[in-house]
VOBASE-793399 format. One record per residue: residue in three letters; x, y, z of N, C-alpha, C in turn. Coordinates in steps of 0.02 Angstrom, whole numbers, plus 50000, padded with zeros to 5 digits. Example, Ala and Ser with C-alpha at 12.3 -4.5 7.8 and 13.67 -1.06 7.14 Angstrom:
BEGIN
rec residu=ALA n_u=50660 n_v=49716 n_w=50390 ca_u=50615 ca_v=49775 ca_w=50390 c_u=50660 c_v=49835 c_w=50390
rec residu=SER n_u=50642 n_v=49888 n_w=50354 ca_u=50684 ca_v=49947 ca_w=50357 c_u=50645 c_v=50002 c_w=50394
//
This chain:
BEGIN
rec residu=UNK n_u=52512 n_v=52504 n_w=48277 ca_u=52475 ca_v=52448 ca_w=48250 c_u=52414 c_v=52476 c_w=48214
rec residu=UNK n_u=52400 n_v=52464 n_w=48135 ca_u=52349 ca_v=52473 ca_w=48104 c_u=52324 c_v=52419 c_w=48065
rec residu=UNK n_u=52262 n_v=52403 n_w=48043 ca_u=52236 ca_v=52365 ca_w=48015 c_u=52283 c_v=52305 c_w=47989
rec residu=UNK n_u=52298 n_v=52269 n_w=48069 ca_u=52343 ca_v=52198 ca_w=48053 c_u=52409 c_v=52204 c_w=48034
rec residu=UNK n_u=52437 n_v=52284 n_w=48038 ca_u=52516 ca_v=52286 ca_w=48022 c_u=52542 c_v=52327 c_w=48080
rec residu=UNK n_u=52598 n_v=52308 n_w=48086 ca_u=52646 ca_v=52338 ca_w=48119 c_u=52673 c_v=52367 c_w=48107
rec residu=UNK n_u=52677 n_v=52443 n_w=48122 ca_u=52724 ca_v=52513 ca_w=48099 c_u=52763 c_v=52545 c_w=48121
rec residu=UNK n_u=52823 n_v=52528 n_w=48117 ca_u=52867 ca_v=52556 ca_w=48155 c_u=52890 c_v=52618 c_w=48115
rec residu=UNK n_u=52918 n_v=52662 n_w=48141 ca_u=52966 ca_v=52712 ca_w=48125 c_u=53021 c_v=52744 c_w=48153
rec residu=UNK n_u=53084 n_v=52755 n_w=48164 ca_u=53119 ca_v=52771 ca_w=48186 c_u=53182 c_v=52838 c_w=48150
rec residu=UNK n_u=53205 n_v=52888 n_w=48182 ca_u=53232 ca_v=52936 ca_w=48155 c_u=53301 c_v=52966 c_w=48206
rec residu=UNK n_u=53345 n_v=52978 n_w=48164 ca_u=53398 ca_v=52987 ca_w=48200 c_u=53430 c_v=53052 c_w=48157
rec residu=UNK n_u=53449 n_v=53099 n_w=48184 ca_u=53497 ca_v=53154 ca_w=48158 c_u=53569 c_v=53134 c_w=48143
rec residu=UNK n_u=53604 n_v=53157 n_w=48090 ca_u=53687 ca_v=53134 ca_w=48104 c_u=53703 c_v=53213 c_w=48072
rec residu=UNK n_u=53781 n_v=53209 n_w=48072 ca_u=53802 ca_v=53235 ca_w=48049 c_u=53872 c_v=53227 c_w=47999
rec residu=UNK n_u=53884 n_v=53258 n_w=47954 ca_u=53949 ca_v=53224 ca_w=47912 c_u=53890 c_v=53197 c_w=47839
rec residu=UNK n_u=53924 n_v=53126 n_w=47820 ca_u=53915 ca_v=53117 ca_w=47766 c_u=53903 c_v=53032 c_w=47807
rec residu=UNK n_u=53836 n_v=53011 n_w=47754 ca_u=53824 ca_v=52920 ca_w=47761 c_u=53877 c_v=52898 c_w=47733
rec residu=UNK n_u=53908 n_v=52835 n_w=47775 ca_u=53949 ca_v=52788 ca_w=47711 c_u=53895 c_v=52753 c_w=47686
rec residu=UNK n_u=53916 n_v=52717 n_w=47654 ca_u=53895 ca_v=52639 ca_w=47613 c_u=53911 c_v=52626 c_w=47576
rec residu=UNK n_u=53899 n_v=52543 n_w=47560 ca_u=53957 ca_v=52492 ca_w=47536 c_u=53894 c_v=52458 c_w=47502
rec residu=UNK n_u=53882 n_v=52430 n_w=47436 ca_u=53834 ca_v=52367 ca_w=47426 c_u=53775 c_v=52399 c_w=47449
rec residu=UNK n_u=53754 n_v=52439 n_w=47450 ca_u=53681 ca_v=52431 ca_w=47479 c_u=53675 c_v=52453 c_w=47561
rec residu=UNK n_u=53738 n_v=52437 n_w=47604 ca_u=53733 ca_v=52430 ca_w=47676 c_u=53779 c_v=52480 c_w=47687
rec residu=UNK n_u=53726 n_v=52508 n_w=47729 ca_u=53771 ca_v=52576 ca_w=47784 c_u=53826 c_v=52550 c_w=47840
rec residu=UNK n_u=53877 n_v=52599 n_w=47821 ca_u=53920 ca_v=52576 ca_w=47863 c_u=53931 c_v=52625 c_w=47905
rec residu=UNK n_u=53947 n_v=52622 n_w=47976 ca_u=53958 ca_v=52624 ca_w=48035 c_u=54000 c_v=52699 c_w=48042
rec residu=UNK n_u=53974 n_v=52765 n_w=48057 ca_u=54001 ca_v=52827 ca_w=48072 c_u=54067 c_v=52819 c_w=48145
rec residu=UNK n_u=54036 n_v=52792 n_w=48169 ca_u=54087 ca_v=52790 ca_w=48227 c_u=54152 c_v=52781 c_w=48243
rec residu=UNK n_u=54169 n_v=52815 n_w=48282 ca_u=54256 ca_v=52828 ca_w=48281 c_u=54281 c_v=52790 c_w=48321
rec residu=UNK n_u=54253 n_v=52769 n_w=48378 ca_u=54268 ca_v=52722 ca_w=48418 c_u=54249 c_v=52657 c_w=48430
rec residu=UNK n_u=54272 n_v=52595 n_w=48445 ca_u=54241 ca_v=52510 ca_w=48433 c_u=54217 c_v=52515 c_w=48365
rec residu=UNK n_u=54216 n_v=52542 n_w=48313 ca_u=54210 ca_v=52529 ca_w=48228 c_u=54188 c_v=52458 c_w=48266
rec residu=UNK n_u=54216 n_v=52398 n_w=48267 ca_u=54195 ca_v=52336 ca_w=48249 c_u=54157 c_v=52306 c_w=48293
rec residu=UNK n_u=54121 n_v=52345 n_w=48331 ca_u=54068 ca_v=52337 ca_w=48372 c_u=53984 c_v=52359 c_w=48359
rec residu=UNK n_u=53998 n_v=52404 n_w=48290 ca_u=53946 ca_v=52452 ca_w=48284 c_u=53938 c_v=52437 c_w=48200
rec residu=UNK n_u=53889 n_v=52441 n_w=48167 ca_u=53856 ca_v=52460 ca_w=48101 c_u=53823 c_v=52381 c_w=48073
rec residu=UNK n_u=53813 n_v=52325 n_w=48129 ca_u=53779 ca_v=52262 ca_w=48105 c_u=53707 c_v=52282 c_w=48116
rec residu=UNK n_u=53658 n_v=52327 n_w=48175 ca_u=53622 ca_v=52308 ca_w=48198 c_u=53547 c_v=52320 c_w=48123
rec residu=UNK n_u=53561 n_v=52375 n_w=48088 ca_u=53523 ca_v=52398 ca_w=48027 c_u=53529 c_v=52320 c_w=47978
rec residu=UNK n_u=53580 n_v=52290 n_w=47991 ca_u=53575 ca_v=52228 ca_w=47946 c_u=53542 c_v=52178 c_w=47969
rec residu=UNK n_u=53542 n_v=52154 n_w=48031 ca_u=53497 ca_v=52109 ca_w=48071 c_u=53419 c_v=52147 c_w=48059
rec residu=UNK n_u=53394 n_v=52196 n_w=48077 ca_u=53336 ca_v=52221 ca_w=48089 c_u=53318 c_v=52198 c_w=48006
rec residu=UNK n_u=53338 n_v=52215 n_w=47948 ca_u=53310 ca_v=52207 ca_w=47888 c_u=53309 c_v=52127 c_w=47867
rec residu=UNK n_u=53359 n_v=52084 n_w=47889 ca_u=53353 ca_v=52020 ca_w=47906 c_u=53290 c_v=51986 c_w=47911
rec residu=UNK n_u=53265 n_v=52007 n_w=47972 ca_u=53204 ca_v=52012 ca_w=48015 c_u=53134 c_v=52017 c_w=48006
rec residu=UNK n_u=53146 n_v=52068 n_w=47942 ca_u=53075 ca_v=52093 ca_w=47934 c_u=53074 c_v=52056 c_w=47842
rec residu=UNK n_u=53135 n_v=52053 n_w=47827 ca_u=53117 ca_v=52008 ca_w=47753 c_u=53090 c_v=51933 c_w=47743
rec residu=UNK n_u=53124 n_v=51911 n_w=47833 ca_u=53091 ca_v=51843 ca_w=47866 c_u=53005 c_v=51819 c_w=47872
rec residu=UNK n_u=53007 n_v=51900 n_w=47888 ca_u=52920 ca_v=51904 ca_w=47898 c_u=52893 c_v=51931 c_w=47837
rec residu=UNK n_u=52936 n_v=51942 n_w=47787 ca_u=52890 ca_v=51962 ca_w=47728 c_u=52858 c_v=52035 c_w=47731
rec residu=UNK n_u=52892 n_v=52069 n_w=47783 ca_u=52871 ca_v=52135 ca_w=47760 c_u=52918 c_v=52182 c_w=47754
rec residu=UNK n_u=52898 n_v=52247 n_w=47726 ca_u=52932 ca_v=52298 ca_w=47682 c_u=52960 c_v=52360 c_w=47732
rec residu=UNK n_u=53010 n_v=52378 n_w=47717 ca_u=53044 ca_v=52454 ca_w=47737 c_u=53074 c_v=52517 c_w=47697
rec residu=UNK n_u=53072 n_v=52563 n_w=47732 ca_u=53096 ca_v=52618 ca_w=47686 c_u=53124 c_v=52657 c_w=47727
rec residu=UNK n_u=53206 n_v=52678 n_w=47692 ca_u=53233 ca_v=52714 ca_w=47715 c_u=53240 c_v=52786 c_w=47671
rec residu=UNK n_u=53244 n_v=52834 n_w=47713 ca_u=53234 ca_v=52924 ca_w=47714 c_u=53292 c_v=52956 c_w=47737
rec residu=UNK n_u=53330 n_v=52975 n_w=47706 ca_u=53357 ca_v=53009 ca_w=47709 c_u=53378 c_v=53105 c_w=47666
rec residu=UNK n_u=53343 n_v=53145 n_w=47738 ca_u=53351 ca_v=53220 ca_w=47705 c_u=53356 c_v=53280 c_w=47787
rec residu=UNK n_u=53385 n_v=53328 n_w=47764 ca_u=53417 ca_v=53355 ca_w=47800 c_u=53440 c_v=53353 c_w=47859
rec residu=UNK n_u=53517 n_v=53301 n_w=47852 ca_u=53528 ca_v=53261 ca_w=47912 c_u=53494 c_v=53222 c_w=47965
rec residu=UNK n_u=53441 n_v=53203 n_w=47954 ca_u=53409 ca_v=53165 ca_w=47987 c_u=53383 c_v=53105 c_w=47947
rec residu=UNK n_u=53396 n_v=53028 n_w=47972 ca_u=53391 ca_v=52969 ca_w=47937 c_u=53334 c_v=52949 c_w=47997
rec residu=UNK n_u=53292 n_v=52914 n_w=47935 ca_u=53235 ca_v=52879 ca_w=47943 c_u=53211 c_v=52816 c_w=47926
rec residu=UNK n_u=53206 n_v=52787 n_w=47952 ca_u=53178 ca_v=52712 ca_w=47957 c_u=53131 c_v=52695 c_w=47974
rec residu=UNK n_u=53091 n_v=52649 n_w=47922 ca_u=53012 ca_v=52638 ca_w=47930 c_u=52970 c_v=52563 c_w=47900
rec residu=UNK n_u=52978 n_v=52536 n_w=47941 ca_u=52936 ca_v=52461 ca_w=47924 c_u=52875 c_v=52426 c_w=47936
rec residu=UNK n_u=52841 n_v=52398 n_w=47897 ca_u=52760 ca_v=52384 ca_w=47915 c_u=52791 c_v=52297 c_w=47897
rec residu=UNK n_u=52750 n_v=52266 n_w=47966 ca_u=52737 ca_v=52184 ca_w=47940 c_u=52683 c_v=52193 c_w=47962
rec residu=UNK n_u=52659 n_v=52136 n_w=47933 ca_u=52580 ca_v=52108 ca_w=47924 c_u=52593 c_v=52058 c_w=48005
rec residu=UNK n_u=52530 n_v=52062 n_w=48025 ca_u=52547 ca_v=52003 ca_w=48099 c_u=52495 c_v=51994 c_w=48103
//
């Protein structure tokens, strides 16, 4: 929390290659596929609700995610 925003960040290693489709990452996983790759779509949902901004990072295998709302 800084001056009235909320900052999140989050980072995850993979390995292989990102899919994506439209804009939206799709789901690495080999197992339950249709259980897995909504939750990045809800979270951005969420924060466009509240009017604030994210950025995603992606570089040497490690993906990054980072959002500030105003509160």
């Amino acid at each position: 929390y800084e001056e009235g925003n909320l900052i999140l960040s989050v980072s995850n290693n993979y390995k292989g290659d990102l899919k994506y489709y439209n804009n939206i990452f799709l789901t690495t996983k080999e197992i339950d596929r249709e259980e897995h790759g909504i939750g990045l779509i809800n979270v951005i949902d969420i924060i466009n609700k509240y009017e604030g901004i994210y950025d995603i990072n992606i570089d040497n295998d490690q993906f990054t995610f980072t959002t500030i709302i105003s509160v």
